[in-house]
DRENDO-1510 file (C-alpha; in Angstrom, 1 decimal, always signed):
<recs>
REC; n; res; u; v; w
REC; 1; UNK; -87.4; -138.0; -68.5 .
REC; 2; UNK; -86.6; -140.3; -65.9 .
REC; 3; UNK; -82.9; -141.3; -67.1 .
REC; 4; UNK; -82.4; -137.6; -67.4 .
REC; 5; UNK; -83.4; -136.8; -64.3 .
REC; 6; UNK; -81.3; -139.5; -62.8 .
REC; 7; UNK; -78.3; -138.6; -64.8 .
REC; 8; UNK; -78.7; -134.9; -63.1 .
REC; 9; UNK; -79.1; -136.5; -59.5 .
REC; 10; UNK; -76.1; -138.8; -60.1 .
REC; 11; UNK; -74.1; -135.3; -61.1 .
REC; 12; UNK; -75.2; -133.6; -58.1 .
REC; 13; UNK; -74.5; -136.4; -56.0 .
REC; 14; UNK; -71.1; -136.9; -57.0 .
REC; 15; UNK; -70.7; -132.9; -57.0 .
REC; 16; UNK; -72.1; -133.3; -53.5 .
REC; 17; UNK; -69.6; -135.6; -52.3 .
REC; 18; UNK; -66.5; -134.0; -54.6 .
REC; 19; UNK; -67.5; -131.0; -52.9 .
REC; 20; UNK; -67.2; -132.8; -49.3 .
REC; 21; UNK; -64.2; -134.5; -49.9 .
REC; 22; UNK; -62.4; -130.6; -50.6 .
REC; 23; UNK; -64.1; -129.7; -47.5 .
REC; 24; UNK; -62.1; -132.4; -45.2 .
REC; 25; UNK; -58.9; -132.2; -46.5 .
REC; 26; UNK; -58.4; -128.2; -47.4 .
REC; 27; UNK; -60.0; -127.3; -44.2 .
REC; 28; UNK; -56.8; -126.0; -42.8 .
REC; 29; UNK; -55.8; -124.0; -45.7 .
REC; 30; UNK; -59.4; -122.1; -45.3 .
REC; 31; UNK; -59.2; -122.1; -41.6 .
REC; 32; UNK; -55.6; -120.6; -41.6 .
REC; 33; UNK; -54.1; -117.9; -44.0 .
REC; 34; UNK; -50.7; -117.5; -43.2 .
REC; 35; UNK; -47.7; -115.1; -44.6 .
REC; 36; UNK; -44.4; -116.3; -44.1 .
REC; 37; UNK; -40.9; -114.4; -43.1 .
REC; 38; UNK; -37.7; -115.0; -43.6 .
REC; 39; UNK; -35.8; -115.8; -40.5 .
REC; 40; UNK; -33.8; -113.2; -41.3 .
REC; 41; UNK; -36.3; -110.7; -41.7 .
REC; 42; UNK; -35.9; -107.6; -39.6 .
REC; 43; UNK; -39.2; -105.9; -37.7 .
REC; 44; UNK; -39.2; -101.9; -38.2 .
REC; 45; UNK; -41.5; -100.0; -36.0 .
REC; 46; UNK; -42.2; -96.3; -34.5 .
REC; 47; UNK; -42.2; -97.6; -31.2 .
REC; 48; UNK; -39.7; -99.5; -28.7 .
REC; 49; UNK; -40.3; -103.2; -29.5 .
REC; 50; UNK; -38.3; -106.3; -28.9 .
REC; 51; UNK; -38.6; -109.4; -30.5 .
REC; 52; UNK; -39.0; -112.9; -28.9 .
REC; 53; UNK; -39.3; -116.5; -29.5 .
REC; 54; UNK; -40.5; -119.1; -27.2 .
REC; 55; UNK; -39.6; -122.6; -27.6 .
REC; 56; UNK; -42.6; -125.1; -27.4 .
REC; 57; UNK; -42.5; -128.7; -25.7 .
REC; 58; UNK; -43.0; -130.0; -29.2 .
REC; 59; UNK; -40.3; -128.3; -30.8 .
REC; 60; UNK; -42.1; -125.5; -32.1 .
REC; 61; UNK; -40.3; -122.1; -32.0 .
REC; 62; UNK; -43.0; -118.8; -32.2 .
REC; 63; UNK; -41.9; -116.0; -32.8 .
REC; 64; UNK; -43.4; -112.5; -31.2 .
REC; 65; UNK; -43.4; -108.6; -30.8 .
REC; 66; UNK; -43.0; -107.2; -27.6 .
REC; 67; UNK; -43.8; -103.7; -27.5 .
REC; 68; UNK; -42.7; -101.2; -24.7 .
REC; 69; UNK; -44.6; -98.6; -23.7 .
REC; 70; UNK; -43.2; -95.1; -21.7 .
REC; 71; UNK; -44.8; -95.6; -18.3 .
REC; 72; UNK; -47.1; -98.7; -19.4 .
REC; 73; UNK; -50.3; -98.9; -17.0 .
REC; 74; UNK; -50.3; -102.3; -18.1 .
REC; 75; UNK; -49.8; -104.7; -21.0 .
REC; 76; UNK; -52.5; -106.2; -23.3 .
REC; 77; UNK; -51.9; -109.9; -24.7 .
REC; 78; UNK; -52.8; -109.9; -28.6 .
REC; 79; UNK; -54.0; -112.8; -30.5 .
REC; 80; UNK; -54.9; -111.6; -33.9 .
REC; 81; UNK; -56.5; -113.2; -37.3 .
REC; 82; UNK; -56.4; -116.2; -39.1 .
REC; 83; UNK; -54.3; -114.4; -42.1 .
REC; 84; UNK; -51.2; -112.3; -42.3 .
REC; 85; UNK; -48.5; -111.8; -39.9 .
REC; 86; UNK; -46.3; -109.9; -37.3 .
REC; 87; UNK; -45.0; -107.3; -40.0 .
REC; 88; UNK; -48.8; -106.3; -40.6 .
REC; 89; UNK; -50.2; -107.0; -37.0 .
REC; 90; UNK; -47.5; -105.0; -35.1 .
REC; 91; UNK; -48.8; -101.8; -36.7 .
REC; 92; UNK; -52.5; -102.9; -36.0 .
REC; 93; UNK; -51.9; -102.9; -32.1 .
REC; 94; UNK; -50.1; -99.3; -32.0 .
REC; 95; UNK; -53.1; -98.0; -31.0 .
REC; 96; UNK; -52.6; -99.4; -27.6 .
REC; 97; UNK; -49.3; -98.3; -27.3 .
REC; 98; UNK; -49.9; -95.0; -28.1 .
REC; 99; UNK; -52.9; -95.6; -25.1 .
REC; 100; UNK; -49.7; -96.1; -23.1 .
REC; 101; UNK; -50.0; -99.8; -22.7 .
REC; 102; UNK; -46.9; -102.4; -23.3 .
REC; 103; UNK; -48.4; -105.1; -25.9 .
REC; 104; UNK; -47.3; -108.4; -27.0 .
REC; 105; UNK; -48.8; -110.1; -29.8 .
REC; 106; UNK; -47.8; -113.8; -31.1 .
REC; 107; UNK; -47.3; -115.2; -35.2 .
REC; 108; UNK; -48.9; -119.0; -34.5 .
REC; 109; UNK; -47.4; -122.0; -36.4 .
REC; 110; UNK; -47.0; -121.8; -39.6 .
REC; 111; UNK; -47.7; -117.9; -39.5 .
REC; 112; UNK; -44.2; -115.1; -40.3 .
REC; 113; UNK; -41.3; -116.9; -38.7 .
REC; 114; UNK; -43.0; -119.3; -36.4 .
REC; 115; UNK; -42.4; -123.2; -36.8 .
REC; 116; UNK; -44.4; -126.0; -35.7 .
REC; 117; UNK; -47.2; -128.6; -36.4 .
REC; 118; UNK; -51.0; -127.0; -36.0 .
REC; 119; UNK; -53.7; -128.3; -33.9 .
REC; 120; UNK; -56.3; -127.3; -31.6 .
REC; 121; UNK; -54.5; -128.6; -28.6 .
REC; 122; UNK; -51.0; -127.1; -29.7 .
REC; 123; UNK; -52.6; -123.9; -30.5 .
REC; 124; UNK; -54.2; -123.1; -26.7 .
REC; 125; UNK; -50.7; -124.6; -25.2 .
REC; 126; UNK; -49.2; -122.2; -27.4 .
REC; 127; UNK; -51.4; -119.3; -26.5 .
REC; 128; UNK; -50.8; -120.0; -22.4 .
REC; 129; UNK; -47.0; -120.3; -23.1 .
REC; 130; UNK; -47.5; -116.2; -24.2 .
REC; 131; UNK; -49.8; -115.9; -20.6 .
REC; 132; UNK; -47.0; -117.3; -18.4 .
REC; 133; UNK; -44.3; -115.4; -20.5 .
REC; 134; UNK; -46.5; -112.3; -19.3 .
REC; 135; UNK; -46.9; -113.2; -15.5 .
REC; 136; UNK; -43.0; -113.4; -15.0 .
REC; 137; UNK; -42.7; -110.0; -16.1 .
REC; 138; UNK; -46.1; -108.4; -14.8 .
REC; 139; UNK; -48.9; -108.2; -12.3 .
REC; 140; UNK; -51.8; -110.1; -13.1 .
REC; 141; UNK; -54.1; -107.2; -12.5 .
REC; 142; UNK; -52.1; -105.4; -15.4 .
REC; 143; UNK; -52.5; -108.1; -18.1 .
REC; 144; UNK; -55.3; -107.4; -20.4 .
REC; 145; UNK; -56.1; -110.1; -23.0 .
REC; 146; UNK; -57.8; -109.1; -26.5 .
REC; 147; UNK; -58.8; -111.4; -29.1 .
REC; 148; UNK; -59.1; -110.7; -33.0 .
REC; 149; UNK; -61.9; -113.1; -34.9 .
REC; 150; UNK; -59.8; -116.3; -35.1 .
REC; 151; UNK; -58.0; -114.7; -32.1 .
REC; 152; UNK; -60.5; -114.6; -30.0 .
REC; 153; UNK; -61.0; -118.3; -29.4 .
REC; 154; UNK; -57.5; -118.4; -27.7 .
REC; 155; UNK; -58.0; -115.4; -26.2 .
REC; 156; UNK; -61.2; -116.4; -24.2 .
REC; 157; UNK; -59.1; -119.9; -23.7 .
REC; 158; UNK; -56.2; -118.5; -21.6 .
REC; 159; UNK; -58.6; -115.4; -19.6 .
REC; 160; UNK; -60.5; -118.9; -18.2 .
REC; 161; UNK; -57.8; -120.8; -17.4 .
REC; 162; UNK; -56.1; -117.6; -15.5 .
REC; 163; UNK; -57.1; -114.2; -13.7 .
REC; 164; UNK; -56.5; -111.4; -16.3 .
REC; 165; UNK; -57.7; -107.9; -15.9 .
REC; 166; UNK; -59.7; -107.8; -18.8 .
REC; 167; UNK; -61.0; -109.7; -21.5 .
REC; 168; UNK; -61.5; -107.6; -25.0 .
REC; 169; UNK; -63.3; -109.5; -28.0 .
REC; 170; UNK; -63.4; -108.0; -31.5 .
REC; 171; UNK; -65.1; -110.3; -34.4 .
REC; 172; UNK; -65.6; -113.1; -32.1 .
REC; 173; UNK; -67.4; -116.5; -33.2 .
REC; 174; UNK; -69.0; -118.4; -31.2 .
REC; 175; UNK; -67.7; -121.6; -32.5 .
REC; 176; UNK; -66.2; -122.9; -35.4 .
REC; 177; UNK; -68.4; -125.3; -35.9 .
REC; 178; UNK; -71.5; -122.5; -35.8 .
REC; 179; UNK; -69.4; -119.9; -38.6 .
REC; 180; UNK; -68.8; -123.1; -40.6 .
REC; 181; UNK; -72.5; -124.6; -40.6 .
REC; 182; UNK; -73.6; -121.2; -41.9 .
REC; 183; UNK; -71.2; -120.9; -44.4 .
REC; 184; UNK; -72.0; -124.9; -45.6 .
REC; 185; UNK; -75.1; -125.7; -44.5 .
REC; 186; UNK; -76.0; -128.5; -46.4 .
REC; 187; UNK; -72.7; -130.4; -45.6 .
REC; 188; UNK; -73.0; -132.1; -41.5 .
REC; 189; UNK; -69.6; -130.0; -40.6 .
REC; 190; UNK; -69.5; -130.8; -37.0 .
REC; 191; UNK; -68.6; -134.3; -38.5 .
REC; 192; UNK; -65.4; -133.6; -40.0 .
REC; 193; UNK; -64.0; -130.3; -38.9 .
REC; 194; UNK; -60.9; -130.8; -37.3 .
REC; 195; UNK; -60.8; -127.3; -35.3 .
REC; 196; UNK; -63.6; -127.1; -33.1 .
REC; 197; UNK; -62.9; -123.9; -31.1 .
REC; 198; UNK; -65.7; -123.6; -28.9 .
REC; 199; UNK; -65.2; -120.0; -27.7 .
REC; 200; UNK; -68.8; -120.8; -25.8 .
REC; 201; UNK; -67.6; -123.1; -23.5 .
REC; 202; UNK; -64.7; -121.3; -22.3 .
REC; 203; UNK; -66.5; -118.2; -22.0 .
REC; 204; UNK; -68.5; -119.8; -19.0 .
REC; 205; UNK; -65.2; -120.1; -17.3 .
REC; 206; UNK; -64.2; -116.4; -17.6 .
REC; 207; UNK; -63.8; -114.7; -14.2 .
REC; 208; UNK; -62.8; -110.9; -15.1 .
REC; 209; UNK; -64.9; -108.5; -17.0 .
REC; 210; UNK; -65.4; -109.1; -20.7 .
REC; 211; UNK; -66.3; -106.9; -24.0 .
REC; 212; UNK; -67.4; -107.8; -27.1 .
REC; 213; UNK; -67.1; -105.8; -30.4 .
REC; 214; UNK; -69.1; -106.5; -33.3 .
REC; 215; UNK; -70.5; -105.2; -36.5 .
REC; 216; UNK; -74.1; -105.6; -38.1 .
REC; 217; UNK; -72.3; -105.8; -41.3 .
REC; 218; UNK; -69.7; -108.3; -40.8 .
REC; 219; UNK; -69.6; -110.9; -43.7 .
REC; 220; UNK; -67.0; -113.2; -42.1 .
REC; 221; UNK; -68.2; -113.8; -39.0 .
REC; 222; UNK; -71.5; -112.4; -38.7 .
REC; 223; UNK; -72.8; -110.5; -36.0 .
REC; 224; UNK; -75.2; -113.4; -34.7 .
REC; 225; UNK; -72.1; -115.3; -33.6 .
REC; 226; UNK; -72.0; -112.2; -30.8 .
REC; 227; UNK; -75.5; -111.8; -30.1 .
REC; 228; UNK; -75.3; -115.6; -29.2 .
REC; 229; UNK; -71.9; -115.3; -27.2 .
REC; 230; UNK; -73.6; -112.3; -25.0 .
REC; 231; UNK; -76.3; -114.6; -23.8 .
REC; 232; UNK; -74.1; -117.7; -22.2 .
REC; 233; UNK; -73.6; -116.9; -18.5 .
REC; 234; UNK; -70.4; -116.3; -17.7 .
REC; 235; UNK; -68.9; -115.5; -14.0 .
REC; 236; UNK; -68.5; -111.3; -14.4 .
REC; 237; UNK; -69.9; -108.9; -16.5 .
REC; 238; UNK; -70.4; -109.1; -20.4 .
REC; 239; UNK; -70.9; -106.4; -22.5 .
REC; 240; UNK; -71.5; -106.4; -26.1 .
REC; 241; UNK; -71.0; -103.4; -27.8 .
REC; 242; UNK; -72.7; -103.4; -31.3 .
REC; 243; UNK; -71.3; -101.2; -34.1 .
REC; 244; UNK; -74.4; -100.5; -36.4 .
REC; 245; UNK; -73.1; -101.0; -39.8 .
REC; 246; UNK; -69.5; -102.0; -39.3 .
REC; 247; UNK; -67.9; -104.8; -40.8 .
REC; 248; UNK; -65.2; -107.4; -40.1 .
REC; 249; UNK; -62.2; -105.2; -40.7 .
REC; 250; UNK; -63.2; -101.6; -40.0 .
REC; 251; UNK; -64.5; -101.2; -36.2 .
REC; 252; UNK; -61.4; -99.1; -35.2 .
REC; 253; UNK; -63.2; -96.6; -37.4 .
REC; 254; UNK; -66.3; -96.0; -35.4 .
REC; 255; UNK; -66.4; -93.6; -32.7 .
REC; 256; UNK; -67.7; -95.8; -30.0 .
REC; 257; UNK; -65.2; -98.5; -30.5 .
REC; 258; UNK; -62.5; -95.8; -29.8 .
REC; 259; UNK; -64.6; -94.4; -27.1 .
REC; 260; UNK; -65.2; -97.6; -25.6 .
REC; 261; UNK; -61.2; -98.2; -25.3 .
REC; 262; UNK; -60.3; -95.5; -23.9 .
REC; 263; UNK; -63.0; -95.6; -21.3 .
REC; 264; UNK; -61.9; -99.2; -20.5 .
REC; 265; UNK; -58.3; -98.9; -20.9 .
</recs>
């Protein structure tokens, strides 16, 4: 019995550790889903759009959709998921330009036609490269920023390090290292993950209203990451609206996400 049972803890220990090793080194392929687009590929939408690209200090070049608006009352900065890209995610943010509101929403490295290495730093320079982009081209009392799960933690990023109108959060987490301990918990994550993304910590920093969507149901990031997020004191108003029953990728159904909008924007 005893050789048996040490042959089964030998198995589990190198499971264990086989297990750990997959963790550390595929932990940007389950972080980041990205589609790719040709270069050549051409963007077709209902509404007036033009496409960008920014050129990074790194030599990165991202690639984005700026969408116009007929008499905009303002323009909303979107930084969407960790998978698809800008042929899926410029129909996504139509609702706000039918709301009359100019948007522009960014492909990260790696993500439709974008280039470039990732990393946690490179990925908040990129996201403030997007803010600036905005402030040469609008008031800062017009710029609303609006985060998408993954999004979010860029979104909160750039809203503390500037003055934006508005800061709208839909899925957020409240770290990576919180969504990936609950996912893993019997591996000591905060170890080896490579992406932190403490949305927390920038929070604090915040200085214009903020919002938080979330659904009871959400699988992916679950709704605890919010309830968490609404607690940390932060420098205006936070509200978190909860959506009983909705999940990761269907709060644009539910009436008072809509009505929440279009009472804010």
């Amino acid at each position: 019995m005893n050789r048996r049972l040490k042959k089964i803890l030998i198995v589990l220990a190198s499971l264990y550790v086989i297990i750990f090793i997959g963790l550390y080194f595929l932990q940007e392929k389950m972080i980041f889903i990205p589609d790719s687009l040709p270069q050549d590929y051409t963007f077709s939408f209902p509404e007036n759009f033009e496409e960008i690209f920014l050129n990074t200090k790194d030599g990165a070049k991202l690639n984005a959709l700026h969408f116009k608006a007929e008499n905009p009352k303002g323009v909303i900065l979107y930084f969407h998921g960790n998978a698809g890209e800008l042929s899926r995610w410029g129909i996504v943010v139509q609702k706000f330009v039918e709301m009359r509101y100019d948007v522009l929403v960014m492909d990260y490295r790696t993500y439709g036609k974008s280039t470039g290495k990732l990393s946690e730093k490179a990925l908040y320079s990129d996201a403030e490269l997007f803010y600036k982009y905005l402030l040469i081209r609008y008031s800062e009392d017009k710029i609303v920023v609006y985060g998408r799960s993954l999004g979010t933690t860029f979104a909160t990023y750039v809203a503390a390090k500037n003055n934006p109108k508005q800061l709208l959060l839909e899925a957020p987490f409240y770290s990576l290292n919180e969504v990936a301990s609950r996912r893993f918990p019997i591996y000591p994550v905060n170890w080896f993950l490579k992406f932190n993304f403490p949305t927390q910590d920038y929070l604090k920093e915040v200085s214009c209203p903020i919002i938080i969507f979330h659904g009871t149901d959400d699988s992916v990031v679950n709704y605890e990451n919010s309830e968490k997020l609404s607690k940390v004191p932060t420098k205006e108003k936070l509200s978190l609206i909860t959506i009983q029953g909705g999940t990761h990728h269907n709060l644009r159904d539910y009436e008072v996400y809509i009505k929440t909008l279009d009472t804010i924007l």
